[in-house]
VOMARDO-165001 format. One record per residue: residue in one letter; x, y, z of N, C-alpha, C, O, CB in turn. Coordinates in steps of 0.2 Angstrom, whole numbers, plus 5000, padded with zeros to 4 digits. Glycine has a CB too. Example, Ala and Ser with C-alpha at 12.3 -4.5 7.8 and 13.67 -1.06 7.14 Angstrom:
<rs>
A506649725039506249785039506649845039507149835042505749785045/S506449895035506849955036506450005039506750065040507049975029/
</rs>
This chain:
<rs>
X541452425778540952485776540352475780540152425780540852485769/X540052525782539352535785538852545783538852595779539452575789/X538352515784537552535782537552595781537952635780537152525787/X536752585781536352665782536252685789536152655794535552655778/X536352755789536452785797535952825798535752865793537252845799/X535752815804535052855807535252875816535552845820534052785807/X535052945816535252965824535853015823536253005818535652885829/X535753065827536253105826536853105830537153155831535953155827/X537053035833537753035833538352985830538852955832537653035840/X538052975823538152935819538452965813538153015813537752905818/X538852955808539052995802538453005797538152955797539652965800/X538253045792538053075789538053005782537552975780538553145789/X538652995781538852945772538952885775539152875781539852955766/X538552835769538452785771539152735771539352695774537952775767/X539552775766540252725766540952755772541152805774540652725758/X541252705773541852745774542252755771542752775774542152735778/X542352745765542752755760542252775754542052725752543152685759/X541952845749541552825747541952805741541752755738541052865747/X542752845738543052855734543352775732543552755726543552915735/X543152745737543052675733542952595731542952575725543352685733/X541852665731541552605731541552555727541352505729541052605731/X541752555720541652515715542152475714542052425710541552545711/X542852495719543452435720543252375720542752355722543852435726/X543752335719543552245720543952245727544452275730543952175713/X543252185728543752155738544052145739544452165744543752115742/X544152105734545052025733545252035727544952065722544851925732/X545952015729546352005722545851965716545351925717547051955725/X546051985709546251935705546551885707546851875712546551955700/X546351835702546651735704547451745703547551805700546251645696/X547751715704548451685705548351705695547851705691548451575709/X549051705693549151715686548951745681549051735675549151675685/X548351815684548151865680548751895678549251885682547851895683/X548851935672549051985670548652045668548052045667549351955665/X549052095670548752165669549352205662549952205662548752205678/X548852245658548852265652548952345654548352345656548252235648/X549152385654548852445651548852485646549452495644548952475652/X548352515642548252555638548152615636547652645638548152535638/X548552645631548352715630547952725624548152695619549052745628/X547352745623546952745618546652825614546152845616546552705620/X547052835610546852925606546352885604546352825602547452975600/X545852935604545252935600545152985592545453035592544752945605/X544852965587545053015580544853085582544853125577544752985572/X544653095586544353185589544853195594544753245597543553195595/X545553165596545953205598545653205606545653255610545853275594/X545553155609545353155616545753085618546053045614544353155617/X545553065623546253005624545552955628545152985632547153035631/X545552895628545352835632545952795633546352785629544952795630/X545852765641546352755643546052665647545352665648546752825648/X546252615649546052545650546652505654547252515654545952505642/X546252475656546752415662546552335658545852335657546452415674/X546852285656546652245652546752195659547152225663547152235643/X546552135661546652075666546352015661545752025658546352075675/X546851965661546851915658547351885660547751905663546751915652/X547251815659547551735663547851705657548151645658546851685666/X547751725651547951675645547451635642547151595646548551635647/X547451635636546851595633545851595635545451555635547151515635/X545851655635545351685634544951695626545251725622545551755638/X544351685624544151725617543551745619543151755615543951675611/X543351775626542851835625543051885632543351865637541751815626/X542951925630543351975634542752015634542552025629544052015633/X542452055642542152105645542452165646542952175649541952085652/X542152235642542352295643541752325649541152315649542452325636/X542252355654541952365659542052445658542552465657542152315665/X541452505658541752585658540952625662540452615663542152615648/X541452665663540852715667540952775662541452775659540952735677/X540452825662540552915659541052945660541452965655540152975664/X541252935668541752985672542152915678542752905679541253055678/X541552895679542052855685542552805684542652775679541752815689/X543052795690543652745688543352675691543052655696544352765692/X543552655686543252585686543852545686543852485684542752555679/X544452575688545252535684545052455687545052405684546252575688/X544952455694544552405698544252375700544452335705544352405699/X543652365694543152355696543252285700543652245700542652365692/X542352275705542352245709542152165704542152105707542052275714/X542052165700541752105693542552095692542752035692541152145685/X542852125691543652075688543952025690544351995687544252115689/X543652005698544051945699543651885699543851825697544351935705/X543051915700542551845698542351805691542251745689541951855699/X542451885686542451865679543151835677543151775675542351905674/X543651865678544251835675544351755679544451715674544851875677/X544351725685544151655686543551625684543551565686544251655693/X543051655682542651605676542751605668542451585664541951625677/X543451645668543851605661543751695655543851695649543051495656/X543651745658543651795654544051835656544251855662543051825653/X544251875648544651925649544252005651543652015649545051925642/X544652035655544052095657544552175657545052185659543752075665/X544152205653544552275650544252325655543652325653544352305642/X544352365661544252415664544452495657545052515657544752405672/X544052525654544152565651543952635656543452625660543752545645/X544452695656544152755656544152795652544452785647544352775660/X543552865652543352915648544052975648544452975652542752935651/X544052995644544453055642544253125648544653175650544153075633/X543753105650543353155656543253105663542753115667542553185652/X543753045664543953025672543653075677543653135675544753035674/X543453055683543353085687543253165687543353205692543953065689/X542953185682542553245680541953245676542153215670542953295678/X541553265676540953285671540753335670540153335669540453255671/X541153405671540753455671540853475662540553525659541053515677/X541253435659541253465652541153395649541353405643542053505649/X540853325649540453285647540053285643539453305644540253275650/X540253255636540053255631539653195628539953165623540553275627/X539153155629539053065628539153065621539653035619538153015629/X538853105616539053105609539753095609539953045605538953165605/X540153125611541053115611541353045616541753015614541453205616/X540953035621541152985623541152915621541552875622541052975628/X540452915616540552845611541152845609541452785610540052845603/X541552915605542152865603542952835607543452805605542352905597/X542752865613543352835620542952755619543352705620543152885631/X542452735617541952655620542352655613542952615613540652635620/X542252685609542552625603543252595602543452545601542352645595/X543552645603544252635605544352555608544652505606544552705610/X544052565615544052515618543752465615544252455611543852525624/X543452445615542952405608543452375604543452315603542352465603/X543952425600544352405594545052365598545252315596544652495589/X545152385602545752355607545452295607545952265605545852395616/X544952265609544752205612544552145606544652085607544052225617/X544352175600544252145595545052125590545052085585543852205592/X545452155593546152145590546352105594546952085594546652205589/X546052075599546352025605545951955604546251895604546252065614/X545251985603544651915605544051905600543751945597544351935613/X544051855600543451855596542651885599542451935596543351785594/X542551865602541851915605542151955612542551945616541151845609/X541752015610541652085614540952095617540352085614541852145609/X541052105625540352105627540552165631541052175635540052025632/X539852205629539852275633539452265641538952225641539452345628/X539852305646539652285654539552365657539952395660540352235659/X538952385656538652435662538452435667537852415668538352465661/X539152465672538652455679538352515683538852515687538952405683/X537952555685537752605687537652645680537352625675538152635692/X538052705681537952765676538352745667538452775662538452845680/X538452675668539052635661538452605659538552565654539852575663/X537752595662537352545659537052595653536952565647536752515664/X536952665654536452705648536852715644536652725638536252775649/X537652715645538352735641538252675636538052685631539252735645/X538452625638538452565634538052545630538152525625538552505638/X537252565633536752535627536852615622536952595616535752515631/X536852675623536952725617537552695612537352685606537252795620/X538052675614538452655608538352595606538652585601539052655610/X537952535607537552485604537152515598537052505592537152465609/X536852545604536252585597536552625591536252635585535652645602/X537152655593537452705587538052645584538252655578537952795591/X538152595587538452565584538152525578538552505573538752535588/X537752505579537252465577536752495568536552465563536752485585/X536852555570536552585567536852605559537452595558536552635572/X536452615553537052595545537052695549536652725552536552555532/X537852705547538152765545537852815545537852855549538452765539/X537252835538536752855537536352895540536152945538536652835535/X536052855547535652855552535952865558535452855562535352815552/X536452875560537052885565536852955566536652985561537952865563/X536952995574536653055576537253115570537753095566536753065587/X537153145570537353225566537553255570538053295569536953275563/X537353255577537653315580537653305587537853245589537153375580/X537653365592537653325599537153345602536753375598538253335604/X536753355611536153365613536253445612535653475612535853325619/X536653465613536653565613536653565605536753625604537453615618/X536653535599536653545593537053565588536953585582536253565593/X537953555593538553565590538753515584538853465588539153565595/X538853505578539053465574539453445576539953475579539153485569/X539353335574539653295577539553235572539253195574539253285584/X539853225567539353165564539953095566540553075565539153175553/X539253065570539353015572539452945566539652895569538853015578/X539452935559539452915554539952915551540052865547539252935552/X540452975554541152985551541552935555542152955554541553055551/X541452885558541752865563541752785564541152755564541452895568/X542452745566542052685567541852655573542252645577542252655565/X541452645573540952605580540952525579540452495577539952645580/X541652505581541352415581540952405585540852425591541752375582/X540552345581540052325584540252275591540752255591539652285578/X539852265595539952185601539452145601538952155598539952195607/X539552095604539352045603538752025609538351985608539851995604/X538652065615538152055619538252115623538652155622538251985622/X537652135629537552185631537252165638536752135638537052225626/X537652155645537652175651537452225655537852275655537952165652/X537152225658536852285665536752265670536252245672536352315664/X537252275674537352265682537152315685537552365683537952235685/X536552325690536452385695536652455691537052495692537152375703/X536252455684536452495680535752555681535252535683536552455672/X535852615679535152645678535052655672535552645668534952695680/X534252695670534052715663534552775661534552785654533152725662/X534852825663535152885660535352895667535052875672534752935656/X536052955666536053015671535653035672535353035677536553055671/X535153075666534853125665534053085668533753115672534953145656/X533953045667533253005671533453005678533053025682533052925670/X534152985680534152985687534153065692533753075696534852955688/X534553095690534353155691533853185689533753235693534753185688/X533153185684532453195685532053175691531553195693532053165679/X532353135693531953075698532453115706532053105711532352955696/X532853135707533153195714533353245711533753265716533853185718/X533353285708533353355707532953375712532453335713533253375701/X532853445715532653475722531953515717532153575715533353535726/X531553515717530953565714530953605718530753665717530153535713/X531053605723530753675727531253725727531253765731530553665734/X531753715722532353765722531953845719531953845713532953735716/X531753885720531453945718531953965712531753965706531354015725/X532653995715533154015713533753955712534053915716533254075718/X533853955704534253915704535153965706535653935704534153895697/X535054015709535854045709535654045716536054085719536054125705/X535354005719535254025726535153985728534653955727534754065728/X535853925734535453845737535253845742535353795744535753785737/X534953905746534453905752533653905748533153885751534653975757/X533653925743532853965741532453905739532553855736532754015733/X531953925743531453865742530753875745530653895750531653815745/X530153855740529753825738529253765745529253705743530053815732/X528953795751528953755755528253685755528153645759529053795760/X528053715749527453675747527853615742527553565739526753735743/X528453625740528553585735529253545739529653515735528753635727/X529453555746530053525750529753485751529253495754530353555756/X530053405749529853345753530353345759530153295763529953285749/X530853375761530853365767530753405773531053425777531253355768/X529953425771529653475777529153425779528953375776529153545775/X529053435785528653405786528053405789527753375793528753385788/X527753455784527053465781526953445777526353465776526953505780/X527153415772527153355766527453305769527853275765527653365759/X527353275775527453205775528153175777528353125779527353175768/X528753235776529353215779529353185788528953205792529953275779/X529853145787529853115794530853105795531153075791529253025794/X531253135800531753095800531853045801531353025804532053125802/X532452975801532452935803532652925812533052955814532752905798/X532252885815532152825814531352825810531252785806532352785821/X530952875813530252895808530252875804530852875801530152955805/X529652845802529352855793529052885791528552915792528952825790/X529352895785528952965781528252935775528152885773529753005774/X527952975775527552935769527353005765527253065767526652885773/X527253005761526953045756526353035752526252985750527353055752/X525753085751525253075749525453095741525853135739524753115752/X524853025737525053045731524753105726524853115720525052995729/X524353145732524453195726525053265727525053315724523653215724/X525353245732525953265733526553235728527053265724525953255739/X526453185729527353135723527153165718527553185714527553005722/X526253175715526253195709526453265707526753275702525553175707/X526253285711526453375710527353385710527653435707526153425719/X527653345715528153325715528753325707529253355705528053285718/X528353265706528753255701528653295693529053305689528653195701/X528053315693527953365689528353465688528353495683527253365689/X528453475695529053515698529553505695529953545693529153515705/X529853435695530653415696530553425687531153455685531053325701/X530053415681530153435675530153495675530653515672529853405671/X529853525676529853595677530653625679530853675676529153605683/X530853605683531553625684532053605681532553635681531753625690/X532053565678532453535671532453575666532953585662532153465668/X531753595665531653625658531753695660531953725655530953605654/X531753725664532153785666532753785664532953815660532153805673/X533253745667534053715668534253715658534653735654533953625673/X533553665658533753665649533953735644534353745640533053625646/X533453765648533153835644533753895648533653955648532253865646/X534253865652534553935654535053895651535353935648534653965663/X535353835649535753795647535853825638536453845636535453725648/X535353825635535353835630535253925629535453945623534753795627/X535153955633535254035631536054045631536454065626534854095636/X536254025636537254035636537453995631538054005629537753995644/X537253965628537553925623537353975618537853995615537553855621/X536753995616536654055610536854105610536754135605536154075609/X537054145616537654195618538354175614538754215611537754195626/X538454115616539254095613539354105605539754125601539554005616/X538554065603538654055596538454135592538954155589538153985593/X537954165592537854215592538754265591538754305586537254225598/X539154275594539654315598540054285593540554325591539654305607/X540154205591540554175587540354205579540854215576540454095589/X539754205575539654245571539954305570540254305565539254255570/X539854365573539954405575540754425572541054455567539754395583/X540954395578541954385579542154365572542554395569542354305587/X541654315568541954315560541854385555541954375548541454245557/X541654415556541254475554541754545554541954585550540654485559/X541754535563542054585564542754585566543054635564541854595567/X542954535570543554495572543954545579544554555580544054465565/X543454575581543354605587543654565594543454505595542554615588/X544054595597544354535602543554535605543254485603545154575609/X543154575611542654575616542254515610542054465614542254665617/X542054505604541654465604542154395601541654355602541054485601/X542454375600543154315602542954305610542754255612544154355600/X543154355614543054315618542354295623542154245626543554325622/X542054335623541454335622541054235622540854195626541354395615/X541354235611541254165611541554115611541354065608541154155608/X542154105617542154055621542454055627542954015629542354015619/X541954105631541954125639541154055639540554055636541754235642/X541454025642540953965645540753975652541153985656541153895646/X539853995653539753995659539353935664538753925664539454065659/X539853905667539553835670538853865673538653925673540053795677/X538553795674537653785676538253765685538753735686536853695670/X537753795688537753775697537253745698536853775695537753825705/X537053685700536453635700536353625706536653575707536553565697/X536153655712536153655718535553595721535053585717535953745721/X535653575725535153525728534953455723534653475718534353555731/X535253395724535253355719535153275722535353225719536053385715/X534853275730534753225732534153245736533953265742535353185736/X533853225731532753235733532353185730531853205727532353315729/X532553125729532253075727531453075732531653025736532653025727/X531053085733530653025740530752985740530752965745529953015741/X531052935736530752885735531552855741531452795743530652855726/X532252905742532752895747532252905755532652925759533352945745/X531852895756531252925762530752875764530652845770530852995758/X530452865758529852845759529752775756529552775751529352885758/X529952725760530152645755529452615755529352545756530852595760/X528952655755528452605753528452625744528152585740527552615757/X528652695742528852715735529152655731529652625734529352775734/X529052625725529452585723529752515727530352505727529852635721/X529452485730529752445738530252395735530052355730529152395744/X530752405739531352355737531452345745531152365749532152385731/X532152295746532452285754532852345754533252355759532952195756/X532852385751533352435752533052465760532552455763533352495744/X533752515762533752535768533552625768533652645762534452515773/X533452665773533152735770533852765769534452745772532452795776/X533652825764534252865762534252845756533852805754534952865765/X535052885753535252895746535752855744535952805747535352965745/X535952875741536652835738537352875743537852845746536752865727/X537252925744537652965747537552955754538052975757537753025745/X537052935759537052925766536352945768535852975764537552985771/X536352915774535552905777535252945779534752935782535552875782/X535453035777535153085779535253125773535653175773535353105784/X534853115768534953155760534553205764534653255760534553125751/X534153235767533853305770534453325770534453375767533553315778/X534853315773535553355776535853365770535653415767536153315781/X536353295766536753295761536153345756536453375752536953205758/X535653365756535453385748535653475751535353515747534353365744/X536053485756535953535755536953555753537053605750535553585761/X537353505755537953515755538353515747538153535742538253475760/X538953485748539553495742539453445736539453465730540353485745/X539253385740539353325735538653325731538453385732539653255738/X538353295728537953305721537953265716538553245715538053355718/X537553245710537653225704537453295703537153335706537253175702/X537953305694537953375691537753415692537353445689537853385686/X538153435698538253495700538853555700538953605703538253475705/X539153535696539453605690539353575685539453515687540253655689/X539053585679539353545672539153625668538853675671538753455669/X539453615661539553675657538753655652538553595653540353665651/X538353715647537753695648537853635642537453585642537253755646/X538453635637538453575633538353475638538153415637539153595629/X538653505643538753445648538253425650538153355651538953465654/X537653495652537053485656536653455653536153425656536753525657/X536653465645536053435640536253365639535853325641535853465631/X536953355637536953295635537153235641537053175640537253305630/X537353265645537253205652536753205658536553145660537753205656/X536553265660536253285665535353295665534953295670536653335667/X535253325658534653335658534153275657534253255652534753375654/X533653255659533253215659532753225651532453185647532953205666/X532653305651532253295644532553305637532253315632531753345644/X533353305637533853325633534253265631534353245625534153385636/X534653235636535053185635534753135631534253105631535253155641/X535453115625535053045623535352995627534952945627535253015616/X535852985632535952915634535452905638535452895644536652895638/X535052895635534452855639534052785637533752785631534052905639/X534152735641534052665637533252675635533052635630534352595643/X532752715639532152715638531952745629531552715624531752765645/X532452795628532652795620533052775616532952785610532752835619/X533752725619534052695616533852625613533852595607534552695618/X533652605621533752525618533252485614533452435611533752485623/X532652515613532452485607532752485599532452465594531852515607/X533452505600533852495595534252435595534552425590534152555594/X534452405599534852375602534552295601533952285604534952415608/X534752265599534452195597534952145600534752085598534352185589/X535552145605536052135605535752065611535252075614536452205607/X535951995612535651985618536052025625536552055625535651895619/X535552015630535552045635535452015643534951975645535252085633/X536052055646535752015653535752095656536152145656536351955659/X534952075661534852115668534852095673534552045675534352145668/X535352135678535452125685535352155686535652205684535852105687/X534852165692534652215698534752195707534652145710533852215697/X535052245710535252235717534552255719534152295716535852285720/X534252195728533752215728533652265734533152275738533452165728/X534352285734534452335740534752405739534852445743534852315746/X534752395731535052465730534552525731533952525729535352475723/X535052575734534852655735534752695731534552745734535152685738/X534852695725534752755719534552725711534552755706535552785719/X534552675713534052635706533452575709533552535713534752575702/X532852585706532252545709532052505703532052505697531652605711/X531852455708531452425703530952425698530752385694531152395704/X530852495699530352495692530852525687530752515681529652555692/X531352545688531852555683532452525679532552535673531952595685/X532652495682532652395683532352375676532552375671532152345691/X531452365679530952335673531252365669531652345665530152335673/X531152445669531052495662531752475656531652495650531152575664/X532252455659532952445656532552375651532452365645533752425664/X532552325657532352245651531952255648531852215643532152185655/X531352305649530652295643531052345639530952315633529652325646/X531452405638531652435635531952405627531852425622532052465639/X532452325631532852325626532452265619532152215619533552305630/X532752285615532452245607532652185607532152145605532852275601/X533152165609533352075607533252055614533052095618534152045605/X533451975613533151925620533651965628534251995629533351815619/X533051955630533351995637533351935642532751905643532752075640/X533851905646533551895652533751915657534351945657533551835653/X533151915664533251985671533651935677533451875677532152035675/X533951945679533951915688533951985691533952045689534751855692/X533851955699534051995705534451975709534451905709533752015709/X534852025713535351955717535252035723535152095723536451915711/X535552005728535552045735536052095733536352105728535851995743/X535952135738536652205739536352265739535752275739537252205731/X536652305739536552385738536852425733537252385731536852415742/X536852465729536852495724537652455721537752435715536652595724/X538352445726538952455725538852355725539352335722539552505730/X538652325727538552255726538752245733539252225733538952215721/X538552255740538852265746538252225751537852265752538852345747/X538252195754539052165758539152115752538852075749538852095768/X539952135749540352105742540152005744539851965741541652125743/X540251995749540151925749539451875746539351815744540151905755/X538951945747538251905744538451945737538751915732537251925748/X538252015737537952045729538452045724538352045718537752125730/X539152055728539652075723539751985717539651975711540452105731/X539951935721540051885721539451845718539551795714540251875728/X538951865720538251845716537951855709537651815705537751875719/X538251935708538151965703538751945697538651955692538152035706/X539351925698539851875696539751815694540051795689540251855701/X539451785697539351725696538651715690538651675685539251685706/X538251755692537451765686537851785681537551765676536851835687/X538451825679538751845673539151805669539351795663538951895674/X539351785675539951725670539251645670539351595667541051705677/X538851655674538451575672538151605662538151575656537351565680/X537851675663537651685657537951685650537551675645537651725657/X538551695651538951745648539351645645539751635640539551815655/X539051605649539551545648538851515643538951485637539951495657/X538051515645537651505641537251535633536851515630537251505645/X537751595632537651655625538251625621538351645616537851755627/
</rs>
């Protein structure tokens, strides 16, 4: 796989494979066994898991993302040859999040959770990227007496998370994890979008990649003045909370329309109340901080998660939540709405903990890194180890990152 690309006769994405960064390099050791699993959840949604173990294991690593496949991952061969069993769980919502629910996905985690507890004595939850905010929410709701468990979900559909069981685990990992989708996306979302139905419109006092604010292409350095990143970033809330507020009128349409149809039982307002009208989230790779690496400085290289020219990529197909439905939008995507956020979870969370941070990743920074470890309630301890957001070149980050978890994981 290839670096980060600068020059215009070079590809655009930084991988050549992007569909599968999070794969492992190498086989599993000699005499692994692989498990599969079907898992209904008590709402009628399905989690599904790949179990690898060697025999005579008593703590087993559940490893899961929101949406992504992790069947995979690249931590499976290193944990399982330092003596653990390791559960690749997926969501009921694989490889999509436009109808992403985190309230609903706790109970795909517990499923998994309950699987692993019928096998092993200790269960250790492992987030890595967008599974680090997933994992600590259901800590925190797991954690939590019945009573005090959420009621509803972030669009305010009745949910009670109380009726439900949430086994507890035994420890709490975060590899190359961030604080929320919804923070990550606050932090690139495009402010200068004028028109959200429109992904040319824009705002050229508020384009960081003009360069009249400081854009530079590569091989260029860009720098930005800070009272620019400040105006910046106060835009990109500003366009959240628009999103939020167009999120939440379509949903008061549906509910509104849903009264109504009880009333009347009028076909136009039946369907009316459940015609879902997705959010288009246009331009969604506008970090500066993918630009200008004196922001936040790590060894990372310029660009995004997605390639070395997010000027370009922020105007094309690929994206973080970029269709989601508005229940989707609050509760995964929105930075002022979502709860999976560890900067609100984890002080619930007392669980011990390890933080691992790449010192070259592209779409998670070191201050966000810190925010995760000072976040959480019980003992935390941080490393760093080399790599890029996917643990890349696998021989240092991947392998490094392995070896810190199972040294940990062998001292808890």
């Amino acid at each position: 796989m290839s670096g980060a690309v600068s020059g215009a006769k070079q590809r655009i994405g930084r991988y050549g494979n992007a569909y599968g960064v999070a794969n492992w390099h190498r086989e599993p050791p000699a005499g692994t066994e692989t498990e599969s699993l079907l898992l209904p959840t008590p709402d009628r949604g399905l989690a599904q898991a790949r179990l690898y173990a060697r025999g005579g294991e008593d703590t087993a690593v559940l490893i899961m993302h929101p949406r992504g496949d992790f069947f995979h991952h690249y931590l499976v061969p290193g944990l399982v040859e330092a003596g653990y069993a390791v559960m690749c769980g997926a969501s009921r919502w694989l490889n999509n999040d436009s109808m992403l629910v985190h309230e609903r996905l706790l109970l795909d985690v517990a499923e998994c959770v309950k699987a692993l507890r019928a096998r092993y004595d200790r269960v250790v939850l492992c987030g890595n990227s967008g599974g680090g905010s997933l994992m600590t929410f259901y800590a925190a709701q797991a954690g939590a007496p019945e009573d005090e468990r959420l009621t509803d979900t972030a669009a305010g559909d009745p949910f009670r998370l109380g009726d439900f069981d949430l086994p507890l685990a035994d420890a709490l990992v975060h590899v190359g994890a961030h604080v929320g989708e919804g923070h990550f996306l606050m932090g690139a979302v495009d402010p200068s979008v004028t028109d959200d139905a429109d992904a040319l419109s824009c705002d050229p006092g508020l384009d960081m990649y003009d360069p009249r604010n400081g854009f530079a292409p590569p091989p260029e350095e860009t720098r930005y003045e800070p009272e620019f990143i400040e105006r910046y970033r106060q835009a990109q809330r500003d366009r959240v909370a628009r999103l939020d507020a167009q999120a939440r009128e379509l949903i008061r349409i549906r509910r509104e329309a849903k009264a109504r149809y009880a009333e009347t039982g009028a076909t136009a307002d039946r369907r009316t109340s459940i015609a879902t009208q997705f959010l288009v989230v246009y331009r969604t790779d506008a970090d500066p901080r993918y630009v200008d690496l004196s922001l936040d400085p790590s060894d990372r290289d310029y660009g995004s998660l997605w390639g070395g020219r997010p000027d370009l990529i922020n105007y094309g197909a690929v994206g973080f939540g970029r269709v989601v439905s508005p229940e989707a939008w609050l509760s995964t995507w929105s930075g002022l709405s979502s709860r999976a956020d560890i900067a609100r979870t984890g002080p619930h969370v007392a669980l011990p903990a390890l933080v691992v941070g790449y010192r070259a990743d592209n779409g998670i920074f070191p201050s966000e890194t810190d925010l995760i470890a000072s976040s959480l309630a019980g003992p935390v301890t941080r490393h760093d180890v080399d790599g890029d957001h996917y643990g890349l070149p696998a021989d240092k980050g991947r392998e490094q990152a392995a070896a810190v978890v199972a040294d940990w994981l062998r001292s808890h």
